[in-house]
C-alpha positions as a Markdown table, in Angstrom:
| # | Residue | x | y | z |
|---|---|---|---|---|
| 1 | Unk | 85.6 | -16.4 | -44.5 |
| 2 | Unk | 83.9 | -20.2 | -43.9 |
| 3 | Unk | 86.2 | -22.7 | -42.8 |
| 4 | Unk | 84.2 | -25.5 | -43.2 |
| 5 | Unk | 81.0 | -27.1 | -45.0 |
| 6 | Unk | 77.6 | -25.6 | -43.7 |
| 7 | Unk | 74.1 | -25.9 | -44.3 |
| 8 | Unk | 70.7 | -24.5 | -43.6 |
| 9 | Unk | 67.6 | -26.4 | -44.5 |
| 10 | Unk | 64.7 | -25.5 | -43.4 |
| 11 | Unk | 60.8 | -25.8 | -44.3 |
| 12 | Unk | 59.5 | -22.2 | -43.8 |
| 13 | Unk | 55.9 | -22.4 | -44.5 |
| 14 | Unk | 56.1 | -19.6 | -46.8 |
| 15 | Unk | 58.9 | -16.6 | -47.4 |
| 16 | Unk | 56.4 | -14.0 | -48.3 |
| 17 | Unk | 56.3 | -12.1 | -44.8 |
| 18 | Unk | 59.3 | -9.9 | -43.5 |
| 19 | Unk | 59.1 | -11.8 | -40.2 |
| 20 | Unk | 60.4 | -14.9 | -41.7 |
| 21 | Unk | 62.9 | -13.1 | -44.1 |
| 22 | Unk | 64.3 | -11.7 | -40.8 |
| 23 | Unk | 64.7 | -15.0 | -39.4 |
| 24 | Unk | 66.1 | -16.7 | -41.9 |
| 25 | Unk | 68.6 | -13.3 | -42.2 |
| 26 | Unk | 69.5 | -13.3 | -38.4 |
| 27 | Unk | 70.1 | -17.3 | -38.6 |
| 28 | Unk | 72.6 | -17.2 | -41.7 |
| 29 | Unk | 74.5 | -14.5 | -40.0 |
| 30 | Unk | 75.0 | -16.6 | -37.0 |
| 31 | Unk | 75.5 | -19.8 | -38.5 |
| 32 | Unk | 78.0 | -18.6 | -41.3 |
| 33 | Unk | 76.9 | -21.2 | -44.0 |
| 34 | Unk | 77.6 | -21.3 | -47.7 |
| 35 | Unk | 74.6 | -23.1 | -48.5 |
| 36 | Unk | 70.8 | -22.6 | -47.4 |
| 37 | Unk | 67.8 | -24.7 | -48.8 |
| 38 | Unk | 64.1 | -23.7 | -48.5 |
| 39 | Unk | 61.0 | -25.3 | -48.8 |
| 40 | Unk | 57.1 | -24.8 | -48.9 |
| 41 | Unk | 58.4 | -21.2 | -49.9 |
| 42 | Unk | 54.9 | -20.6 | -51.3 |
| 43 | Unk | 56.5 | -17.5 | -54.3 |
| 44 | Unk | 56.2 | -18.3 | -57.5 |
| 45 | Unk | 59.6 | -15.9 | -57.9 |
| 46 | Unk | 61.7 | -14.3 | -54.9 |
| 47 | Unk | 63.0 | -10.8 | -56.0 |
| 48 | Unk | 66.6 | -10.0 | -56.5 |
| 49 | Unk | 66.3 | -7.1 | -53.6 |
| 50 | Unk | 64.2 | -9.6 | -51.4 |
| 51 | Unk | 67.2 | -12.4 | -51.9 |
| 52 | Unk | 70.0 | -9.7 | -51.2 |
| 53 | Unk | 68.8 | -8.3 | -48.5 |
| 54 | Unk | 67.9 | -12.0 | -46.9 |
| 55 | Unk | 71.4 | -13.0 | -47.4 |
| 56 | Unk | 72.9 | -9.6 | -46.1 |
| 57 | Unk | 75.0 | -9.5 | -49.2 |
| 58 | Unk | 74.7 | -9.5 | -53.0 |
| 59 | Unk | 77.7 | -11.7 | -53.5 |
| 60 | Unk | 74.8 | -15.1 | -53.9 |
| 61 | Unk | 73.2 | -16.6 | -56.0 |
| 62 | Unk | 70.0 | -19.1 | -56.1 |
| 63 | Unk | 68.1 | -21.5 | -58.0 |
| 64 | Unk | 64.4 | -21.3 | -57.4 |
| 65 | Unk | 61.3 | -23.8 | -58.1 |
| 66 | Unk | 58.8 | -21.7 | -58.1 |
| 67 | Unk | 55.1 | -22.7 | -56.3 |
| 68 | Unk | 51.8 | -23.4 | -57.6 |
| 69 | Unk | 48.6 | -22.0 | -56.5 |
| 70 | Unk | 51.1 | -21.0 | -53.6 |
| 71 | Unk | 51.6 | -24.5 | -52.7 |
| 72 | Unk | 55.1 | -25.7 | -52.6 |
| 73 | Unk | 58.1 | -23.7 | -54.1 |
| 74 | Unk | 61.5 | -24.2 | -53.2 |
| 75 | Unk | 65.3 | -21.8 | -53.2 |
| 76 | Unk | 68.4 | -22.9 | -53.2 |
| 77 | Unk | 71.4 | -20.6 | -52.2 |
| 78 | Unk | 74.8 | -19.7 | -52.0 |
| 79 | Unk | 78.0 | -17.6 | -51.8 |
| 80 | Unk | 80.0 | -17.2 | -54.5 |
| 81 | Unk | 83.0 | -17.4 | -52.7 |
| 82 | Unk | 82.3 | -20.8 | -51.2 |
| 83 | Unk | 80.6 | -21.9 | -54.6 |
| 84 | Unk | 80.8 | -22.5 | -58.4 |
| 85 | Unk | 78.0 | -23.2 | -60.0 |
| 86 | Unk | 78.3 | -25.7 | -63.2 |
| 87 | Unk | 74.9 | -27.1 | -63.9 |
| 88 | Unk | 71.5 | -27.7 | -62.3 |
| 89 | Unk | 68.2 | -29.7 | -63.0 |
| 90 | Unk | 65.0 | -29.2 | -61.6 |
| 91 | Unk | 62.2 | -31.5 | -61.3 |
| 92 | Unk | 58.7 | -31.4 | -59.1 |
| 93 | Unk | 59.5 | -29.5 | -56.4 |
| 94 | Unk | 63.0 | -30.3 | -56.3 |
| 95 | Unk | 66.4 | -29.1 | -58.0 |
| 96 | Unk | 70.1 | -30.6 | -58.1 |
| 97 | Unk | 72.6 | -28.2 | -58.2 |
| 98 | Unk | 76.2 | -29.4 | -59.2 |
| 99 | Unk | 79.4 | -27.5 | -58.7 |
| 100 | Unk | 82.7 | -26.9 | -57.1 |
| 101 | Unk | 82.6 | -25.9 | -53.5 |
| 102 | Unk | 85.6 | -23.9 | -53.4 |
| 103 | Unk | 86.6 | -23.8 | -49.6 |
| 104 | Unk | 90.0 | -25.5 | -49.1 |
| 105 | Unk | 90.8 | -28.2 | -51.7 |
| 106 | Unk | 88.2 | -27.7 | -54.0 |
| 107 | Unk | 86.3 | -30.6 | -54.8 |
| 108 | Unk | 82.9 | -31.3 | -57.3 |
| 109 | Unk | 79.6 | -32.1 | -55.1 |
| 110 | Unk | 75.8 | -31.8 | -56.0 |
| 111 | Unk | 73.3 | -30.3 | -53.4 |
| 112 | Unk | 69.7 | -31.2 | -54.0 |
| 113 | Unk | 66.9 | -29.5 | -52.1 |
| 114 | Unk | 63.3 | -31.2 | -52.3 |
| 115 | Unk | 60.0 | -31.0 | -50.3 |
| 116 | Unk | 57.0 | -33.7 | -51.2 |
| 117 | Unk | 54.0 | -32.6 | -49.1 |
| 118 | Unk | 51.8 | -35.2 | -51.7 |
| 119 | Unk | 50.5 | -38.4 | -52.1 |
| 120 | Unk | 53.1 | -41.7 | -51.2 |
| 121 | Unk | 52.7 | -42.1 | -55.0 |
| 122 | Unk | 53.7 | -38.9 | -55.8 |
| 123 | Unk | 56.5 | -39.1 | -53.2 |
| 124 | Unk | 57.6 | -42.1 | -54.7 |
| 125 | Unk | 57.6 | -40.7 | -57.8 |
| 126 | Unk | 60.4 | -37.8 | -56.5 |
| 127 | Unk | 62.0 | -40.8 | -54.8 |
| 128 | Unk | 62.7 | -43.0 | -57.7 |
| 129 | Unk | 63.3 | -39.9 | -60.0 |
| 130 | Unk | 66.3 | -38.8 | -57.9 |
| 131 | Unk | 67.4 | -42.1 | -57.3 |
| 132 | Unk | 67.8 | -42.6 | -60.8 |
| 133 | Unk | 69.6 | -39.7 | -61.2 |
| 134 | Unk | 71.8 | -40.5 | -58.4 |
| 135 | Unk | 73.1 | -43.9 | -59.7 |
| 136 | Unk | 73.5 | -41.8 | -63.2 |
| 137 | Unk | 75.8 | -38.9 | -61.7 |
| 138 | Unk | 79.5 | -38.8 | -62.2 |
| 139 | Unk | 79.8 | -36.5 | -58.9 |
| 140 | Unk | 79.7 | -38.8 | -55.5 |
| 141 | Unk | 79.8 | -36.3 | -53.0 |
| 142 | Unk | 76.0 | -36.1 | -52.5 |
| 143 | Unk | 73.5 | -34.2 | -50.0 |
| 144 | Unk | 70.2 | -34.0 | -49.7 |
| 145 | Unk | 68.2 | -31.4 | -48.1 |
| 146 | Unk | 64.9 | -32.3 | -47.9 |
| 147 | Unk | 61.1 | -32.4 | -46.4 |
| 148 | Unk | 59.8 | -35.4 | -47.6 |
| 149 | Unk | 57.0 | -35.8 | -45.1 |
| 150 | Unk | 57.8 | -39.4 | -44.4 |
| 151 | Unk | 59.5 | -41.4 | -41.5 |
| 152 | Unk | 62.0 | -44.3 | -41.6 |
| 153 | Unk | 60.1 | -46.3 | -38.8 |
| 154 | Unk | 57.2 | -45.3 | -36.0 |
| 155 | Unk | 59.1 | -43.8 | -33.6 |
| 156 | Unk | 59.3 | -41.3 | -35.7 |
| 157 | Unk | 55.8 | -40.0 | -35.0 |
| 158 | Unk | 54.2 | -39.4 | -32.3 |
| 159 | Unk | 50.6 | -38.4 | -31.2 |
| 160 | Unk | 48.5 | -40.0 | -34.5 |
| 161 | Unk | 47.0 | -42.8 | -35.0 |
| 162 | Unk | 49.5 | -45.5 | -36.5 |
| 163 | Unk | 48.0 | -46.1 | -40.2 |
| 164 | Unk | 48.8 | -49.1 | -41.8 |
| 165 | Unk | 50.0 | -46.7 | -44.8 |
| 166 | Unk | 52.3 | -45.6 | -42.7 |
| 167 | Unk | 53.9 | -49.2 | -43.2 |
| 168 | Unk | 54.5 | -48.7 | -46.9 |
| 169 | Unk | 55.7 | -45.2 | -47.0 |
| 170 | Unk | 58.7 | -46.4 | -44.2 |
| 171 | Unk | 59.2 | -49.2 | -46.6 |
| 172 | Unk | 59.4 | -47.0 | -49.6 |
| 173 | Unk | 61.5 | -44.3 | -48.0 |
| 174 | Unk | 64.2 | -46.8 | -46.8 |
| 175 | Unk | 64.3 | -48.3 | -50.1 |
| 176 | Unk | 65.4 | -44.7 | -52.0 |
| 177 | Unk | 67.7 | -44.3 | -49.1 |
| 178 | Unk | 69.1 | -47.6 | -49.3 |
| 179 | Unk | 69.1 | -47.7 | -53.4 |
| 180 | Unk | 70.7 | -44.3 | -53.8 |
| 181 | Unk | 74.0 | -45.2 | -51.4 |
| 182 | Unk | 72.5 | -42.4 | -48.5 |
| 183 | Unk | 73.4 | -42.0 | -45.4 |
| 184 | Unk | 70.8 | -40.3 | -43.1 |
| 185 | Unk | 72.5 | -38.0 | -40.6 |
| 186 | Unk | 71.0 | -38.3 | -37.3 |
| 187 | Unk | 69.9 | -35.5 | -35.4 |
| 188 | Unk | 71.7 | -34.1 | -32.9 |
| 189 | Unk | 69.9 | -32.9 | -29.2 |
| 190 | Unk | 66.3 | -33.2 | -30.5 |
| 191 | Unk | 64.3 | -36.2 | -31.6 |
| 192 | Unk | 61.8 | -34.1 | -34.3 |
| 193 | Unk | 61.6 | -31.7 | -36.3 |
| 194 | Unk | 57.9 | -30.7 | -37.2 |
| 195 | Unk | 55.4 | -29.9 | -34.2 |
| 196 | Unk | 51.8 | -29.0 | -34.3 |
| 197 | Unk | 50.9 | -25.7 | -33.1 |
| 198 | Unk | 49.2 | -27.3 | -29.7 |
| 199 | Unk | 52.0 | -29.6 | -29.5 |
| 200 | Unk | 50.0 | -32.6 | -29.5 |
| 201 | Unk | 51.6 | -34.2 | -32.8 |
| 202 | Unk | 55.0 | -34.5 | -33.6 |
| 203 | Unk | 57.1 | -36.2 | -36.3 |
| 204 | Unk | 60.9 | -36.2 | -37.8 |
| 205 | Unk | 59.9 | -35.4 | -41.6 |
| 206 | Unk | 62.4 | -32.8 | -42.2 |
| 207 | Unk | 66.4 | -34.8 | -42.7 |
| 208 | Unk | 69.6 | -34.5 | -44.4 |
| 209 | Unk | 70.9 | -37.1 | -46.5 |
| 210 | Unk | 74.2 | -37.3 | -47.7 |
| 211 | Unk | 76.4 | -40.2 | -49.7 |
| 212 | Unk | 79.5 | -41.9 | -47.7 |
| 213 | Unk | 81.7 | -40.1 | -50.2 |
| 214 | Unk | 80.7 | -36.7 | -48.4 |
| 215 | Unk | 81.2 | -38.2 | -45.1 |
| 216 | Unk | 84.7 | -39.6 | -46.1 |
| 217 | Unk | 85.3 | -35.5 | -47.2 |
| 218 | Unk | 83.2 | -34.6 | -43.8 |
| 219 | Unk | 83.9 | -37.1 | -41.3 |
| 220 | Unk | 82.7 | -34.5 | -38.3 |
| 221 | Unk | 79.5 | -33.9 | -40.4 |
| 222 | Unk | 76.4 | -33.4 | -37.5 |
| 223 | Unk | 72.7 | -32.4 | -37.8 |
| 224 | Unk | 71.6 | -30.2 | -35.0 |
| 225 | Unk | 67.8 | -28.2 | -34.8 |
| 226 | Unk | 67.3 | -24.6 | -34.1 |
| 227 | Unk | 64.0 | -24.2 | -32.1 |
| 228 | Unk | 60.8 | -23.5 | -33.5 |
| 229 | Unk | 60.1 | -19.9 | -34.3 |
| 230 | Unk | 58.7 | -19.1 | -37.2 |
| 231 | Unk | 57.6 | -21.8 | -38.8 |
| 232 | Unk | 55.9 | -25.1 | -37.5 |
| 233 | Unk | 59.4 | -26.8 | -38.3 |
| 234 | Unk | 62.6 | -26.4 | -37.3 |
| 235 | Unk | 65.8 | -24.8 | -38.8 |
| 236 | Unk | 68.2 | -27.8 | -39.5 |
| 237 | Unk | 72.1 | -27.1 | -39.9 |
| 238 | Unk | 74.8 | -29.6 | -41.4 |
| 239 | Unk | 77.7 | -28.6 | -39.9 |
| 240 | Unk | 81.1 | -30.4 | -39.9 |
| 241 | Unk | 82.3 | -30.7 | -36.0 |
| 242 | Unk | 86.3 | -31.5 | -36.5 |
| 243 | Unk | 87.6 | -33.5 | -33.6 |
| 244 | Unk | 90.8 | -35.0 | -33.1 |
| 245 | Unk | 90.1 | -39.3 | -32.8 |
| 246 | Unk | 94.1 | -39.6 | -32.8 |
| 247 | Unk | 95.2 | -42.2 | -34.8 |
| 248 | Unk | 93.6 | -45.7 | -35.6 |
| 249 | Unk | 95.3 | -48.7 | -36.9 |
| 250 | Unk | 92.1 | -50.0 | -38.1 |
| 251 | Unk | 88.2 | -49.4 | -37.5 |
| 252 | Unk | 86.1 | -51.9 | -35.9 |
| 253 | Unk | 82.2 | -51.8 | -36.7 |
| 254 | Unk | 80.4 | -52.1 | -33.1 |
| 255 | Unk | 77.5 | -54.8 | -34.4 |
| 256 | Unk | 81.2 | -57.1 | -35.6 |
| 257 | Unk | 81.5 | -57.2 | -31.4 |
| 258 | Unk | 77.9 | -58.5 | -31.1 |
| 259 | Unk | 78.6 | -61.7 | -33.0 |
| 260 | Unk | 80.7 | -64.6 | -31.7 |
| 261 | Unk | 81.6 | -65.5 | -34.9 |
| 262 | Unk | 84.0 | -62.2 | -35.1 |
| 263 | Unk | 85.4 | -63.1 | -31.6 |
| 264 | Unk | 86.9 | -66.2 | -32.5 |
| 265 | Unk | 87.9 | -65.6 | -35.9 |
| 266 | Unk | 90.0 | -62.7 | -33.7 |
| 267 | Unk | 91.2 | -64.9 | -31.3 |
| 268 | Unk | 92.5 | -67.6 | -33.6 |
| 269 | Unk | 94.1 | -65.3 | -36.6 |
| 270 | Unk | 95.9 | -63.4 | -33.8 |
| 271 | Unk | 97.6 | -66.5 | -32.2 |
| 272 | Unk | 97.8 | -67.4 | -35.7 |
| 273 | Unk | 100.0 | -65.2 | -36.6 |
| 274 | Unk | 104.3 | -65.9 | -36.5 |
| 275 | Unk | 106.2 | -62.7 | -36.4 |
| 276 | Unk | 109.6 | -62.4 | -35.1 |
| 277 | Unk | 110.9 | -59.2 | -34.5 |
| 278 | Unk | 110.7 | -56.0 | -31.8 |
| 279 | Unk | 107.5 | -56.3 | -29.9 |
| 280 | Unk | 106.4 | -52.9 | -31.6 |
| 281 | Unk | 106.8 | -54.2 | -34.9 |
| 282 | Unk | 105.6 | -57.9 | -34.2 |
| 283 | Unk | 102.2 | -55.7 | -32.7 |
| 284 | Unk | 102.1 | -53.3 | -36.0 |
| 285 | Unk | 102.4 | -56.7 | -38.8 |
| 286 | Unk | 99.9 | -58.1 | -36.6 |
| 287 | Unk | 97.5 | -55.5 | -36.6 |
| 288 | Unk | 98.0 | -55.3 | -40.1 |
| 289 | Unk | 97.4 | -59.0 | -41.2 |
| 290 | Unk | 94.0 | -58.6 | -38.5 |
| 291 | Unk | 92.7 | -56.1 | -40.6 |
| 292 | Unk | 93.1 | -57.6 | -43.8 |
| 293 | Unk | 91.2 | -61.1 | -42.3 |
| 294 | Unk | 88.5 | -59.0 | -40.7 |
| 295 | Unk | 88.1 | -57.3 | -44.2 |
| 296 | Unk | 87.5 | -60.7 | -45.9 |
| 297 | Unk | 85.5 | -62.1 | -42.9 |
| 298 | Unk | 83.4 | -59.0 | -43.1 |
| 299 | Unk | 83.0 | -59.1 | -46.8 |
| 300 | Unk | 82.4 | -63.4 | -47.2 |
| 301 | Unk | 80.9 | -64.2 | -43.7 |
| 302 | Unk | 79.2 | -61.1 | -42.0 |
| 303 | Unk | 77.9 | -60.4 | -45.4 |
| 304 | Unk | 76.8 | -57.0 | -47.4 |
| 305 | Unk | 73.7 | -56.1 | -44.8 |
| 306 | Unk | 72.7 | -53.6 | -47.7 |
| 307 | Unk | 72.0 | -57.1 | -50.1 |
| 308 | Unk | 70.5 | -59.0 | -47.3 |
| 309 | Unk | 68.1 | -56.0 | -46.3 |
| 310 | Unk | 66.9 | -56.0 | -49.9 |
| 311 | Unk | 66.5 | -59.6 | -50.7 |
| 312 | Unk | 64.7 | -59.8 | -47.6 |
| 313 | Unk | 62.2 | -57.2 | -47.8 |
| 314 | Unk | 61.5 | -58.8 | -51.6 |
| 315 | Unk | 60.6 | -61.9 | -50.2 |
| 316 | Unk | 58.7 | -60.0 | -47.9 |
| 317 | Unk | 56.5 | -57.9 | -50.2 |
| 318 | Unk | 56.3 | -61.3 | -52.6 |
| 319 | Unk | 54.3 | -62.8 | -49.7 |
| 320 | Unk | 52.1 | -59.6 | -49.3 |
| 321 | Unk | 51.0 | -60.1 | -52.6 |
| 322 | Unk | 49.9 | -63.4 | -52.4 |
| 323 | Unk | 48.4 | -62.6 | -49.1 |
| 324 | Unk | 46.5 | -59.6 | -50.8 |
| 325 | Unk | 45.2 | -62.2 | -53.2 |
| 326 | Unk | 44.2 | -64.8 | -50.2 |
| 327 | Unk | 46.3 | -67.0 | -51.1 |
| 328 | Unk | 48.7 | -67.2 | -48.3 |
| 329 | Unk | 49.4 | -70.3 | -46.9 |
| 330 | Unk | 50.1 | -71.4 | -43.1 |
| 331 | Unk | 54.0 | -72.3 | -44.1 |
| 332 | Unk | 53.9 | -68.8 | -46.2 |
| 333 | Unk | 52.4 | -66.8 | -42.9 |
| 334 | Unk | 55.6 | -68.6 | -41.0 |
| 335 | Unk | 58.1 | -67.8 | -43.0 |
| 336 | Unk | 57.0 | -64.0 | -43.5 |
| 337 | Unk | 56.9 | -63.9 | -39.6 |
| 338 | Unk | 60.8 | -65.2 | -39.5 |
| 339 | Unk | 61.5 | -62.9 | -42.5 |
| 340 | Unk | 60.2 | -60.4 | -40.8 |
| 341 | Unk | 62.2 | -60.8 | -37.4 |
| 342 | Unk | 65.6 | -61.5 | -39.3 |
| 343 | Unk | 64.5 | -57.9 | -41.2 |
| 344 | Unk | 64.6 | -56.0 | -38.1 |
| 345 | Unk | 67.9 | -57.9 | -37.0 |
| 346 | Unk | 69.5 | -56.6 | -40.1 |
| 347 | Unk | 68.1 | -52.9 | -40.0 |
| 348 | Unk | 69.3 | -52.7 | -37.2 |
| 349 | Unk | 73.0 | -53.8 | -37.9 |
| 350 | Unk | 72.7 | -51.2 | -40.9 |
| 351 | Unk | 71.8 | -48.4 | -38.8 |
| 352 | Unk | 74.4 | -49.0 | -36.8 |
| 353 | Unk | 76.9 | -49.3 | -39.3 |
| 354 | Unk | 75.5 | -45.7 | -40.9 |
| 355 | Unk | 75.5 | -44.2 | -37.6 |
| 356 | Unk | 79.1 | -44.8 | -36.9 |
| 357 | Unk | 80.1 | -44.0 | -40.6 |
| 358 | Unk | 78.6 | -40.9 | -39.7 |
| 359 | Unk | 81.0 | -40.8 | -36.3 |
| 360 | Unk | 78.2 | -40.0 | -33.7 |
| 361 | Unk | 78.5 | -42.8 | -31.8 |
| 362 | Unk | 82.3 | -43.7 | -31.4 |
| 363 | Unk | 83.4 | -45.8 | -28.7 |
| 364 | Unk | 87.0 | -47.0 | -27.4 |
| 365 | Unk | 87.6 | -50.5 | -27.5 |
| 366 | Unk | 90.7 | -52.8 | -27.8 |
| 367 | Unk | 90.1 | -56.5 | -29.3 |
């Protein structure tokens, strides 16, 4: 029986061969997942005896987006068991499935599984579709299993010429991230997930996405990559890893320690503070009062990084336009350069808050 929340997703560059079905077969049994998402299956309709006999059991069941012209198609799956089904929605090339997931304390979550091997404007078509759907939903615990063939920044491909479309498609995909509340689950051990046959190309277009409300469900929730086999990508598995962090009083963001500003609001609320008492009680109201004052520092000084990020890269595309239309100005070309540069500064305090939210970097500390 699974103890825990696992996932396979994986683009399989078509399902039709035995070889593959094998794979995919010999990786559930060893993994031991409830879930398994598929893309670029290239059927228009998997057979009942094909899906058994894949899962090594007939106690599943699946939601398939069939392909066209054998391009695209996509299956999502489960055990019954781990799953109840309550309602699904399917879109261009992708489905949201919504249900209880029945392991432990049961508890409502959607799964959507999506591939976009199109045009940016049909990817951000899909994007802003599920997006809207997102902000729509009643259920919060979210995940997304996906091949959207798109990277969040360059170093996410390597070995082809940089395009300067590549610019707008890492835009775009870090605004659907950003606008739906996601969380992008680094990946574990390897830095990419699709390779071309020579090896000469190689990008990180495969992901899984989920909301903080799964993590909070998931804390040990971790992304690791089987090696190629089969398929010019790799097998990717959302596994929760449970590790004891022993108690905390409170959580303290790393990028809080890179600004001085946190340091001395620190220093003078501890000294601050008059408590008479035991010395382990005076040190628990302390900590207590600290965390309340770092709460309202965080939330009226260090600021919402997710607002910032977005009225910054507004201003940002405002001064593209105008630039488009030649009618940028030497001040205008200035400022876009400092917008630019505070951009990155705040990207990069939001990655790291997402990557610690997601508890792959955790470090000891004291204050």
């Amino acid at each position: 029986m699974l103890l825990m929340m696992k996932l396979i997703s994986m683009n399989i560059r078509g399902l039709g061969g035995k070889i593959k079905r094998k794979y995919i077969s010999e990786l559930i049994k060893k993994q031991q997942v409830g879930f398994i998402c598929l893309q670029e299956t290239k059927c228009e309709q998997i057979s009942k005896e094909k899906s058994y006999q894949m899962w090594g059991s007939n106690e599943i069941d699946w939601i398939e987006v069939g392909a066209v012209n054998n391009g695209g198609g996509i299956i999502t799956m489960w055990k019954k068991d781990c799953f109840e089904l309550k309602g699904f929605r399917s879109g261009n090339n992708f489905s949201i499935i919504e249900g209880i997931w029945k392991v432990g304390k049961p508890v409502e979550i959607t799964i959507v599984n999506v591939y976009c091997g199109g045009s940016l404007r049909e990817k951000r078509s899909i994007w802003d579709e599920i997006s809207e759907i997102r902000k729509n939903q009643r259920i919060k615990l979210w995940c997304v299993a996906e091949d959207f063939n798109a990277i969040r920044c360059a170093g996410e491909r390597r070995g082809q010429n940089y395009s300067a479309n590549y610019n707008s498609e890492i835009r775009s995909f870090n605004k659907f991230i950003e606008d739906s509340s996601l969380v992008d689950i680094p990946l574990v051990g390897r830095k990419f997930t699709w390779y071309k046959p020579n090896g000469t190309v190689k990008s990180r277009i495969d992901g899984v996405l989920v909301s903080l409300e799964w993590l909070e469900k998931w804390p040990g929730s971790k992304l690791y990559a089987e090696g190629r086999s089969v398929s010019d990508h790799c097998a990717l598995i959302l596994k929760e890893v449970n590790i004891d962090w022993d108690p905390k009083p409170f959580r303290c963001l790393d990028v809080w320690q890179k600004d001085d500003r946190f340091k001395e609001l620190v220093r003078n609320k501890w000294a601050s503070y008059d408590i008479r008492g035991n010395s382990l009680y005076v040190l628990k109201e302390k900590l207590k009062r600290l965390k309340f004052d770092i709460r309202n520092w965080n939330k009226y000084v260090f600021g919402d990084v997710n607002k910032q990020r977005v009225d910054l890269e507004k201003r940002v595309q405002d001064l593209d336009g105008k630039d488009d239309e030649g009618e940028l100005s030497v001040e205008d070309r200035e400022e876009r350069r400092q917008l630019l540069a505070d951009l990155g500064q705040v990207r990069a305090k939001q990655e790291a808050i997402l990557q610690q939210k997601a508890r792959v970097s955790w470090i000891s500390r004291g204050i």
